[in-house]
KOLKE-172848 format. One line per 10 residues: number of its first residue (from 1); for each residue x, y, z of N, C-alpha, C, O, CB. Coordinates in steps of 0.001 Angstrom, whole numbers, plus 500000, padded with zeros to 6 digits. Glycine has a CB too. Layout:
KOLKE-172848
NUM = X,Y,Z,X,Y,Z,X,Y,Z,X,Y,Z,X,Y,Z  ... $
END
This chain:
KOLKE-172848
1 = 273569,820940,138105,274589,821633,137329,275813,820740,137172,276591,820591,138114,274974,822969,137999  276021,820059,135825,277241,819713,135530,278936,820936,135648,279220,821710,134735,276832,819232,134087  279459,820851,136445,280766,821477,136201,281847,820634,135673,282065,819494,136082,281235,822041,137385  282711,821396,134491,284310,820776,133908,284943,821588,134147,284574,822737,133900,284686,820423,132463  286287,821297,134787,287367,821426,135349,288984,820893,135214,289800,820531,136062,286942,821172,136199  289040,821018,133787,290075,820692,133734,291119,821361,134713,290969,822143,135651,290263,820767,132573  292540,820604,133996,293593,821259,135462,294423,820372,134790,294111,819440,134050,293240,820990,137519  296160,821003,135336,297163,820592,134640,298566,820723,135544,298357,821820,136061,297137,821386,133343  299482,820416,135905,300550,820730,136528,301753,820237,135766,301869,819053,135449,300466,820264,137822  302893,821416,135396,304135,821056,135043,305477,821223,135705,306001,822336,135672,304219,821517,134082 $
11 = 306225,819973,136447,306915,820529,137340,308577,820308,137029,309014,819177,137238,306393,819976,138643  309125,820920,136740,311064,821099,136729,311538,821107,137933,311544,822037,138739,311783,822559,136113  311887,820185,138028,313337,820429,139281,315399,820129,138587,315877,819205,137930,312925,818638,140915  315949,821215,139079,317094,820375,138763,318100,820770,140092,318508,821813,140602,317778,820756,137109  318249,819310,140339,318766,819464,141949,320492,818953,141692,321045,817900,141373,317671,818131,143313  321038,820679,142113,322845,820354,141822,323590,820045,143130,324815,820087,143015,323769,821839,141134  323136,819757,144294,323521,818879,145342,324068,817378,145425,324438,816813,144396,322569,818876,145950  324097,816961,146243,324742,815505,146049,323613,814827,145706,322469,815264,145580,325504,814788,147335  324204,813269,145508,323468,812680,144487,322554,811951,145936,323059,811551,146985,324476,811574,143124  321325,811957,145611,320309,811511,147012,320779,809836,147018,320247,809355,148018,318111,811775,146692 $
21 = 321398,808998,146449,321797,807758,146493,322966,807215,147075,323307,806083,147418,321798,807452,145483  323641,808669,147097,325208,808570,147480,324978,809004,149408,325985,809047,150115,326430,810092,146273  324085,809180,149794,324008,809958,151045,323173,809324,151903,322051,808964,151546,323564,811314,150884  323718,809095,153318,322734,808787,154518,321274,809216,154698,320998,810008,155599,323297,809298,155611  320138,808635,153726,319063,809790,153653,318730,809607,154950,319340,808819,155672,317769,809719,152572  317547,810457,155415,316422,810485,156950,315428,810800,156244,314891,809783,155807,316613,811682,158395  314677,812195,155766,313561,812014,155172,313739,811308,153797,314353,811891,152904,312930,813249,155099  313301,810265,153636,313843,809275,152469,312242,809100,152132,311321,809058,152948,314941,807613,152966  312161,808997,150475,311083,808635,149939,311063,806877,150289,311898,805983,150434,311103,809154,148345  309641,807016,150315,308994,805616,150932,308047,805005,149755,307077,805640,149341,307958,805934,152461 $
31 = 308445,803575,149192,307015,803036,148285,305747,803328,148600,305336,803070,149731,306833,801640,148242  304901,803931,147617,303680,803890,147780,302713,803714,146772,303028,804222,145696,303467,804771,148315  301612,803132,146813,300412,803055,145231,300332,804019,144720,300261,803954,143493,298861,802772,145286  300298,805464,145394,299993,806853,144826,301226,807844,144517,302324,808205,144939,299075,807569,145843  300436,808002,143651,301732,809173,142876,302327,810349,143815,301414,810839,144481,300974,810181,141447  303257,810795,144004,303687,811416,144861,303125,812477,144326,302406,812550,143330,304959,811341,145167  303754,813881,145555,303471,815611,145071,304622,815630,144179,305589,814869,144199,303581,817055,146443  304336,816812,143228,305713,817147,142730,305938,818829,142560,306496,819524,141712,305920,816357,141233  305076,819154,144041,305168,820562,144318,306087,820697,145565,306325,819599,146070,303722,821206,144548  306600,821631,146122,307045,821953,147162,306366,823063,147981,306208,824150,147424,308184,822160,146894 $
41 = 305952,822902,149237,306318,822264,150172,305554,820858,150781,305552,820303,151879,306399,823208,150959  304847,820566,149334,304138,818683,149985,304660,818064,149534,303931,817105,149281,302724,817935,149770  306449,817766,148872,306881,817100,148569,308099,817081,149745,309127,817716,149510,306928,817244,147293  307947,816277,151119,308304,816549,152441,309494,815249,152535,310064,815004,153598,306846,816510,153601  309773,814455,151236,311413,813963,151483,312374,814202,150748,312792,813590,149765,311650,812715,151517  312869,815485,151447,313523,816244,150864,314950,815490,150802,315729,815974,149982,313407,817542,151484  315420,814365,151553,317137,813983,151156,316682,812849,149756,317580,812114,149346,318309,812874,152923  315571,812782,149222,315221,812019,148147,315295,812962,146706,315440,812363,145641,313751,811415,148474  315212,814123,146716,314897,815087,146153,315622,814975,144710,316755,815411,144913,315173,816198,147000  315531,814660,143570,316479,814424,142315,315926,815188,141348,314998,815983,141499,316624,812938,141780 $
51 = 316485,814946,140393,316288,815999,139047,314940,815548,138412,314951,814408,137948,317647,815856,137748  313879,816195,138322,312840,815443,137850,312080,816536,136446,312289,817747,136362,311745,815066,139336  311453,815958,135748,309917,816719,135271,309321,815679,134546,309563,814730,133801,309976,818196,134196  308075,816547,135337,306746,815833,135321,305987,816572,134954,306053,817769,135232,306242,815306,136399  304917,815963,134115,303302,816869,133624,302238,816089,134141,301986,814943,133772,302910,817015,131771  301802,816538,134746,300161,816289,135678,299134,816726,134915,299054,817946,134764,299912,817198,137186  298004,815754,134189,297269,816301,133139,295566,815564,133810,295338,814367,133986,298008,815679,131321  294816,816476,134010,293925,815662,134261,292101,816757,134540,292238,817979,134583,294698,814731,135686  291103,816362,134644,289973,816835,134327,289147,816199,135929,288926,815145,136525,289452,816241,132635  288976,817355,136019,287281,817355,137071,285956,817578,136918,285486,818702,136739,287171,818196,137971 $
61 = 285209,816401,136986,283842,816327,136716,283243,816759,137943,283871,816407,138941,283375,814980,136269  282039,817529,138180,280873,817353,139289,279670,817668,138744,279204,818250,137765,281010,818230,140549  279341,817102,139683,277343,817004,139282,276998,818141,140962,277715,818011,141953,276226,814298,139490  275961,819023,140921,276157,819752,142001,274591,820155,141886,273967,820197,140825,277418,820921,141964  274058,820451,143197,272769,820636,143161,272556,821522,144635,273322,821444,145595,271975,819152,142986  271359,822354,144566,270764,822916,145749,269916,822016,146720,268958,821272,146508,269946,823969,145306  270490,822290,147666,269653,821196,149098,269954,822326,150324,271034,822451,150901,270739,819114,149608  268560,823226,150609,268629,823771,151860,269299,824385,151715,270371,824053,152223,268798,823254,152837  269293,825881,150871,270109,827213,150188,271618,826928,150303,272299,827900,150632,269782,828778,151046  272246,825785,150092,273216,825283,150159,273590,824230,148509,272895,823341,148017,273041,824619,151574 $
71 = 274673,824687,148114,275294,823783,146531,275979,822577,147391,276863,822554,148248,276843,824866,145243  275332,821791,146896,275754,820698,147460,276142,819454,146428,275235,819029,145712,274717,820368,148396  277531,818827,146325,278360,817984,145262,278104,816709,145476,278834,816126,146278,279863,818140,145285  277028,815974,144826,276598,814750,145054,277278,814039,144250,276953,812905,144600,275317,814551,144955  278303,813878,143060,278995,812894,142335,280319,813994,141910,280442,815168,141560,277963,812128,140950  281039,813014,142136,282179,814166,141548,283394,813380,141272,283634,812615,142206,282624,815478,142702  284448,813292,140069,285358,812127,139359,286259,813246,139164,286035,814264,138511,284793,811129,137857  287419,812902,139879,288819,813478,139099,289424,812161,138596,289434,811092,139207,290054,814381,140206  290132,812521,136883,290587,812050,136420,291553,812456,136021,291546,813528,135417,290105,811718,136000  293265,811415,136311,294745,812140,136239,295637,811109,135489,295422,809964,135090,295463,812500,137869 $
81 = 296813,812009,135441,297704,810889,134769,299157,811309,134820,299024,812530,134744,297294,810622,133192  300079,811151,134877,301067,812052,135127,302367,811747,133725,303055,810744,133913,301617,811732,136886  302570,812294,132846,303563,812270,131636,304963,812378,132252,305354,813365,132876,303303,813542,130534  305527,811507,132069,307056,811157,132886,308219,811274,131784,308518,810346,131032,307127,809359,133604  308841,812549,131786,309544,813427,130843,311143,812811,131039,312023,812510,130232,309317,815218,131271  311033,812781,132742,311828,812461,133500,311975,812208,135045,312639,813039,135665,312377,813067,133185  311421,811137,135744,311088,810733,136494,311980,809819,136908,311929,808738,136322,310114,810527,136308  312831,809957,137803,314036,808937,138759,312659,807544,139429,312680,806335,139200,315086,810349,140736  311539,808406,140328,311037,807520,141245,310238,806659,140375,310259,805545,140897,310275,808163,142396  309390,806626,139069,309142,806058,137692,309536,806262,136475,309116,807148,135730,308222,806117,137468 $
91 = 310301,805506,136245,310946,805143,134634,309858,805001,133165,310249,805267,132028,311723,803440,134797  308655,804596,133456,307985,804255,132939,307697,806146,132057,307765,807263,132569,307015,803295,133916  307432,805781,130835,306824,807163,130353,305752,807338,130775,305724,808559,130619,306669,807403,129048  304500,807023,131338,303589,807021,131511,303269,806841,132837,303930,805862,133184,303227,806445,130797  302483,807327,133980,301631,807052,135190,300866,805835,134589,300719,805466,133423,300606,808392,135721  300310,805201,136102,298732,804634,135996,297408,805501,135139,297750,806599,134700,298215,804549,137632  296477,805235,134974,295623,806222,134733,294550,806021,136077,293970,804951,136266,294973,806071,133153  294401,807071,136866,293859,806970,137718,292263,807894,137664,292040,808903,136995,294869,807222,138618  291247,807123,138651,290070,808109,138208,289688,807590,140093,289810,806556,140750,288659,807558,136361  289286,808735,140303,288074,808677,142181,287323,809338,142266,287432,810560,142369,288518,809048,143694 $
101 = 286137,808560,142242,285036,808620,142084,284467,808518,143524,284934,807634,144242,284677,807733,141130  283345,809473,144099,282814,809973,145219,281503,810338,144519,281279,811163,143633,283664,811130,145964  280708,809496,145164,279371,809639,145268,278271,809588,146495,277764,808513,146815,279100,808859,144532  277976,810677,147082,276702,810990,147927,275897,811737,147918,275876,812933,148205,276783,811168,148818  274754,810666,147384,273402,811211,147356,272488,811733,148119,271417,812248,147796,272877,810624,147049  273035,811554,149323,272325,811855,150598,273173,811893,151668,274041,811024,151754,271303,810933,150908  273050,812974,152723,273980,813712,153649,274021,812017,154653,275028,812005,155360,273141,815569,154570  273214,810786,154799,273889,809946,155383,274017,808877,154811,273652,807790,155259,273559,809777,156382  274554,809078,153753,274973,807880,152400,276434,808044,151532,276582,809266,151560,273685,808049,151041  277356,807603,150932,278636,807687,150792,279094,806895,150096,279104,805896,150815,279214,807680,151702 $
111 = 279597,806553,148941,280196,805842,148038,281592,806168,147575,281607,807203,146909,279417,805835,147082  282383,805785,147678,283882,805796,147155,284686,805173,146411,285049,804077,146837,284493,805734,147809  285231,805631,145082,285994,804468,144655,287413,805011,143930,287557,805699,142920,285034,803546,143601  288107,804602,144574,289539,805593,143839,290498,804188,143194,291122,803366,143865,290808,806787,145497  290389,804240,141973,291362,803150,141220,292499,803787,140549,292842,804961,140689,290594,802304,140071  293100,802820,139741,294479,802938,138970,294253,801461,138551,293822,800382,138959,296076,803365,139929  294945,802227,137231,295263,801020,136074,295977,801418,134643,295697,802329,133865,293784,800336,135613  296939,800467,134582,297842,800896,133284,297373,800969,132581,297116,799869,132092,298729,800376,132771  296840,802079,131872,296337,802132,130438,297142,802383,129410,296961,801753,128367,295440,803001,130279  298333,803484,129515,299552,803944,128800,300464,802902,128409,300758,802711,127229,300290,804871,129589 $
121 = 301074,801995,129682,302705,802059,129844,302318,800701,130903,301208,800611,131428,303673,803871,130638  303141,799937,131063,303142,799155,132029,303116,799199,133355,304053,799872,133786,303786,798703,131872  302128,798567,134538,301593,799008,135617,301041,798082,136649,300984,796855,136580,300739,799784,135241  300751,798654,137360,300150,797322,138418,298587,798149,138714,298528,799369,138564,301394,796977,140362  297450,797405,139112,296036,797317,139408,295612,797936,140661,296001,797087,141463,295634,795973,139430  295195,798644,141193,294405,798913,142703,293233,799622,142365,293196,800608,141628,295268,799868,143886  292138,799008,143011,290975,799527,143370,290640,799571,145053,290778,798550,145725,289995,798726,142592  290138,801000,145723,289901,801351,146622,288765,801226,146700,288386,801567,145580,290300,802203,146840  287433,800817,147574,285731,800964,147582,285917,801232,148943,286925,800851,149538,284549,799551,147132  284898,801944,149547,284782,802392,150746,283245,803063,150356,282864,803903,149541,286118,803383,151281 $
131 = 282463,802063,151589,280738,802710,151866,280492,803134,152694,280556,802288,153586,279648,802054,151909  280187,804092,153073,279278,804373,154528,277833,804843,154234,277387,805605,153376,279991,805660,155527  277133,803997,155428,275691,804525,155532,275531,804025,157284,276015,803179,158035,274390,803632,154175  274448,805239,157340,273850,805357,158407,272456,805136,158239,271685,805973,157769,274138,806470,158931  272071,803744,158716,270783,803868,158476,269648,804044,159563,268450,803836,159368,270563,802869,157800  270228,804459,160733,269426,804837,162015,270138,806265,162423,271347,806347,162207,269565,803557,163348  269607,807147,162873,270536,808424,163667,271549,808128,164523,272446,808937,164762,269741,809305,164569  271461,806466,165268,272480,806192,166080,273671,805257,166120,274560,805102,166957,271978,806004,166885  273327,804491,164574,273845,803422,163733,274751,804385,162619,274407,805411,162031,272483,802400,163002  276071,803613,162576,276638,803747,161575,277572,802541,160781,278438,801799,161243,277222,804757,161908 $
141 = 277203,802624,159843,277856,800971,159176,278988,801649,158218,278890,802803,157800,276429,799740,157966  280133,800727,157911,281102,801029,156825,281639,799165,156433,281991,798107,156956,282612,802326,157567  281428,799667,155463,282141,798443,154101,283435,798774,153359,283182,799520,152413,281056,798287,152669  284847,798454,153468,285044,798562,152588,286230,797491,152236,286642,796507,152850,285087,799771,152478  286593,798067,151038,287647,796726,150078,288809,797187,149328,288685,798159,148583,286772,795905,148747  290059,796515,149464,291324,796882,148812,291810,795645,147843,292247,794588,148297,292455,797229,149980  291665,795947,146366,291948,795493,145490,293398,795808,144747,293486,796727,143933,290967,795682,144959  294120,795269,144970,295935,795464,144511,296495,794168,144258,296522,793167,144972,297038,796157,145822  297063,794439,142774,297611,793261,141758,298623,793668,140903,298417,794572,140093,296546,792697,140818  299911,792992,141008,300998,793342,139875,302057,794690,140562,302826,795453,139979,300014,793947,138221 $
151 = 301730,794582,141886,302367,795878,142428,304081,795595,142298,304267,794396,142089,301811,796177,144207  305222,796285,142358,306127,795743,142270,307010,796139,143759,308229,796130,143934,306614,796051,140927  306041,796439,144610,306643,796663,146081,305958,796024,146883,306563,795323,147694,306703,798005,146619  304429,796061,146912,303491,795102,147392,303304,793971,147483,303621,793663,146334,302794,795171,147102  302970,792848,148049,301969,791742,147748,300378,791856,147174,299498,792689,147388,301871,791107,148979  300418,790759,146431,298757,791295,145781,298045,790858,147177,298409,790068,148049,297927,790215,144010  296971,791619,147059,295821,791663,148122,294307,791860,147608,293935,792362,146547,296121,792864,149097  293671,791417,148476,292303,791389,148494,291235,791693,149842,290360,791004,150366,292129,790144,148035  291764,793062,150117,291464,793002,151552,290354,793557,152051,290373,794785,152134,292375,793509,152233  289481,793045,152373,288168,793328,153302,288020,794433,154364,289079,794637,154957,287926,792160,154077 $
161 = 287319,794955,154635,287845,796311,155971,285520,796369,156195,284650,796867,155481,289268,798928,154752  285468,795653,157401,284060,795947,158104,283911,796201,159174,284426,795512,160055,283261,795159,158108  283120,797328,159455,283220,798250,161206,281886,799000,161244,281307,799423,160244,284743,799731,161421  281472,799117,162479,280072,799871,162405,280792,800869,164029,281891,801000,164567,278131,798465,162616  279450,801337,164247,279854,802388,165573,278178,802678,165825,277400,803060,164951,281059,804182,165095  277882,802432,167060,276726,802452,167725,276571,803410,169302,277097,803400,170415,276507,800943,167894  275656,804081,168672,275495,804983,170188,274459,804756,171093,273281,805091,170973,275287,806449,169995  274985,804172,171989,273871,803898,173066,273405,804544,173545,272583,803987,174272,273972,803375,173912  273377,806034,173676,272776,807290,174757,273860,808710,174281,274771,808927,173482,273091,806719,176919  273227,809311,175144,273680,810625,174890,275648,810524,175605,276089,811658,175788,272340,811905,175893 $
171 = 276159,809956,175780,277143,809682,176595,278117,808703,176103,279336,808874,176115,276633,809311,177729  277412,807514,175606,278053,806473,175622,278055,805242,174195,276985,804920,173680,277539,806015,176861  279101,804790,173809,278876,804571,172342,279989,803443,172518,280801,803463,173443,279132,805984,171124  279937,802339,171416,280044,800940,170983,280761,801176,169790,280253,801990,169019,278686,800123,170783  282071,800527,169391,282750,800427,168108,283475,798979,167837,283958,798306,168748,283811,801588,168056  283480,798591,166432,284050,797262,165919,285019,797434,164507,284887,798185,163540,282704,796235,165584  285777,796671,164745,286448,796829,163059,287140,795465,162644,288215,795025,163051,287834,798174,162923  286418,795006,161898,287192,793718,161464,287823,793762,160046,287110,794165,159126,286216,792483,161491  288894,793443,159833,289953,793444,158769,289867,791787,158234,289807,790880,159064,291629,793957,159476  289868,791555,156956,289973,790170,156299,290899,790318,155074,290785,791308,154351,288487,789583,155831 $
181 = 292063,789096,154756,292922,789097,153553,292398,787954,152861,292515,786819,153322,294495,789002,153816  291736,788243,151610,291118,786913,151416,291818,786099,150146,291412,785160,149462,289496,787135,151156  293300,787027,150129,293965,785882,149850,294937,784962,150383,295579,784101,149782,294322,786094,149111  294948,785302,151712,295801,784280,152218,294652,783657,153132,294787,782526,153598,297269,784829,153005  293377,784525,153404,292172,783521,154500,292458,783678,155620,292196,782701,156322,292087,781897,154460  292909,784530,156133,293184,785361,157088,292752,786683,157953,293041,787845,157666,293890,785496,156742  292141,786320,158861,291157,787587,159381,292188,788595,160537,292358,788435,161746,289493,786787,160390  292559,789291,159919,294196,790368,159900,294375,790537,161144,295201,790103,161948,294247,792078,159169  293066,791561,161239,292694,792221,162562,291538,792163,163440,290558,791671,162881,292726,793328,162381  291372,792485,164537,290539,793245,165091,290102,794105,166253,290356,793690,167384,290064,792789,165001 $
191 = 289428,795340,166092,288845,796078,166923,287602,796084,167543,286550,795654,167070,288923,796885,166529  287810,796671,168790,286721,796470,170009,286937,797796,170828,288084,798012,171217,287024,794967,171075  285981,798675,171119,286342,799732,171643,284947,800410,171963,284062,800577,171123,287310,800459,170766  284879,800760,173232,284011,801811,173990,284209,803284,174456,284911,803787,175332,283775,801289,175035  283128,803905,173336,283630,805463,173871,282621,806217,174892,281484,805865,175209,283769,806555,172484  283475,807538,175388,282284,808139,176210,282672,809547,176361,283708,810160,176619,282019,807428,177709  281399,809837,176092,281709,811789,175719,281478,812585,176677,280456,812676,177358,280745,812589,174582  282996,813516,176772,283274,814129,177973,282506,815434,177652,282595,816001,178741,284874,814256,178343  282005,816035,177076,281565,817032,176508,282222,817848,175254,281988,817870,174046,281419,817696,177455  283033,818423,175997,284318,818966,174963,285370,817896,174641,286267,818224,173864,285227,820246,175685 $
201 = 285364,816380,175259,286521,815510,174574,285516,814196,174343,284327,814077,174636,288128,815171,175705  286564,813118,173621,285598,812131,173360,286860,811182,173928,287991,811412,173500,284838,811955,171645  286647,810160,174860,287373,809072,175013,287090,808018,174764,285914,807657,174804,287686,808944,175860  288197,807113,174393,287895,805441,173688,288756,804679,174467,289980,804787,174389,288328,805119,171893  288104,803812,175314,289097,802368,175507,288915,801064,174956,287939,800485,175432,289151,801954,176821  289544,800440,174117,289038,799197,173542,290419,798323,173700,291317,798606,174493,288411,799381,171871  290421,797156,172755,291459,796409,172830,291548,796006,170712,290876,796353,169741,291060,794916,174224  292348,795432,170858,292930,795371,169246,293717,793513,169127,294634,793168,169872,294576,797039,168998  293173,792694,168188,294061,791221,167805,294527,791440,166798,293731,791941,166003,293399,789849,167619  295449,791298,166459,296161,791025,165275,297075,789389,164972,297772,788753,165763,297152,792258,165299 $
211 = 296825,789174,163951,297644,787834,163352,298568,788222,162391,298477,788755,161284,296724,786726,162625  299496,787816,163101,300569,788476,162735,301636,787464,161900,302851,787631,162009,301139,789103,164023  301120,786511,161144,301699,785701,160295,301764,784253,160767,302561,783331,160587,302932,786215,160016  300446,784426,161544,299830,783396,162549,300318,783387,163847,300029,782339,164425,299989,782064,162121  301043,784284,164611,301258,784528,165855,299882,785724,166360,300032,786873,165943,302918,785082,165942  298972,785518,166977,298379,786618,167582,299065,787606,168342,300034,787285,169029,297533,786204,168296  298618,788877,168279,299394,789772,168688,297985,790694,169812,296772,790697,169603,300229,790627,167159  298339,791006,170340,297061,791539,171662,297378,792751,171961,298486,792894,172479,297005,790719,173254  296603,793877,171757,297211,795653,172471,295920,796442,172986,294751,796353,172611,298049,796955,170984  296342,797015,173686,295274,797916,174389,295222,799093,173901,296312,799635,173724,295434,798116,175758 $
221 = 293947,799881,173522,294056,801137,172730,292919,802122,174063,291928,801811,174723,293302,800878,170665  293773,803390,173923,293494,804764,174652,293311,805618,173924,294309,805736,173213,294381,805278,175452  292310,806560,173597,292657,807642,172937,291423,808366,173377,290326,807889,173667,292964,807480,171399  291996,810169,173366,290964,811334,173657,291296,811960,172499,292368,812056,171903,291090,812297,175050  289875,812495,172211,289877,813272,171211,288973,814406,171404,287787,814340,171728,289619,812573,170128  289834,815709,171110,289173,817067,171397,287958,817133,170344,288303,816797,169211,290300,818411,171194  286626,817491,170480,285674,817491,169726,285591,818856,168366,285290,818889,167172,284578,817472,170792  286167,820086,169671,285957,820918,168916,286973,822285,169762,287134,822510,170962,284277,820995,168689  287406,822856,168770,288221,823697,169313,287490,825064,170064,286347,825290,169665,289144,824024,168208  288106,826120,171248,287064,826639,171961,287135,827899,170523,287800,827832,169489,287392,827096,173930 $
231 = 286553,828552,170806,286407,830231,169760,286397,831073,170927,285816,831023,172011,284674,830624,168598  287291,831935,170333,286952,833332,171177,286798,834617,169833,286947,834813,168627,288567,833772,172512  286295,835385,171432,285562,836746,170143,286493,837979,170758,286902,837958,171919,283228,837289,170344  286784,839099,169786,287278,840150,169721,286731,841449,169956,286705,841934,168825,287660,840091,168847  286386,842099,170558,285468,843645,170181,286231,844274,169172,286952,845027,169828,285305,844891,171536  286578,844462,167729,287296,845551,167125,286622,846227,166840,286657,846291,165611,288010,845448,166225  285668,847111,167377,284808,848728,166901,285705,849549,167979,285978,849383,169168,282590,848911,167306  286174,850930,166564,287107,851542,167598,286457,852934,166963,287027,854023,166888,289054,851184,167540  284752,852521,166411,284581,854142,166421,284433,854823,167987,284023,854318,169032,283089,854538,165508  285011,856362,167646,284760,857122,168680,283312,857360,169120,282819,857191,170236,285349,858234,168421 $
241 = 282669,857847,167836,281169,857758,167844,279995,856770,168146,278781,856933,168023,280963,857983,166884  280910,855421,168688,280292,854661,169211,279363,854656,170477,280058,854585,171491,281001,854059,169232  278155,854702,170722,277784,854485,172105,276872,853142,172724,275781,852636,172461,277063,855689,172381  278150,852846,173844,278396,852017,174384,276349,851722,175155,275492,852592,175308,279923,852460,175305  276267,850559,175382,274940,850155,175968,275382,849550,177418,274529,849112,178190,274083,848981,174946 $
END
């Protein structure tokens, strides 16, 4: 089953407070590749907050199918763009045109690709890829790659991201993550880490390198992680006519 989904957002603000430029901000908007919210309450820097409107115009594709009395979304593309009426944080009339694309064909297979590119108005380039596959029940592999060019806060990049995670037993499990910039030829990072499952928690001790503009940098990483939260149950039957067993 093909589904279309269009979708649209139009947002007014007019903010008669002080001017967010004139003031000591704290939650202060921060550069980023992605278009901000321009809803409230996920638009969370609020001493940035200026007079804006914006139109959010954009269409959802999915491809959707039955697997095991379950609809299950094996390809699915939102495509957006945002019309800049009046936009302080972009001047430009126009957004990127952005499209992310998610494809899995199979519950241990995974394809990702979320780009941007000026098609309108003048812009800078990023492509996101991110793979995962599992090709053993106890193997898990991930690929992925950051493509960014023409950014005007960024450096262009070309960055590599490869990590797998291996379970040795019912208990005990193996993790790696290596980071590469392959335009400066520089292998960023890396991770090393052993976990072991407490039942209800999962703990990791590994260690972490970083090159840090050719100084190595060395840290030790800890972390527990709750697996799953407990549930509890309620009796609410308050018939009278109830009898109890």
């Amino acid at each position: 089953m093909h589904v279309i989904q269009p979708f649209t957002n139009f947002s007014y603000v007019d903010e008669n407070g002080a001017n967010p430029t004139a003031i000591l901000q704290f939650d202060r908007f921060e550069p980023s590749t992605q278009l901000r919210a321009i809803d409230f309450p996920q638009f969370t820097t609020i001493d940035s907050i200026d007079n804006w409107t914006v139109w959010r115009v954009g269409v959802r594709n999915r491809l959707e199918t039955r697997r095991d009395d379950q609809t299950i979304t094996w390809l699915e593309l939102d495509t957006f763009f945002d019309v800049n009426f009046d936009n302080p944080y972009d001047r430009t009339e126009y957004s990127n045109f952005f499209n992310n694309l998610r494809f899995s064909p199979l519950p241990w297979m995974s394809f990702t690709v979320n780009s941007q590119v000026p098609a309108f108005a003048k812009g800078f380039t990023e492509v996101n890829t991110l793979a995962n596959v599992q090709p053993l029940s106890n193997v898990q592999l991930t690929v992925g790659h950051r493509y960014l060019n023409n950014n005007p806060f960024f450096q262009n990049s070309s960055l590599f991201v490869v990590g797998g995670y291996c379970r040795l037993n019912d208990n005990w499990g193996i993790g790696v993550q290596e980071q590469y910039e392959a335009t400066t030829g520089i292998l960023e990072e890396q991770r090393y880490s052993i976990y072991r499952d407490l039942s209800a928690w999962v703990a990791s001790f590994g260690g972490v390198i970083r090159d840090n503009s050719g100084v190595n940098e060395y840290g030790v990483l800890f972390t527990i992680t709750l697996k799953a939260f407990p549930k509890f149950g309620f009796d609410l039957n308050f018939d009278p006519t109830s009898q109890g067993e």
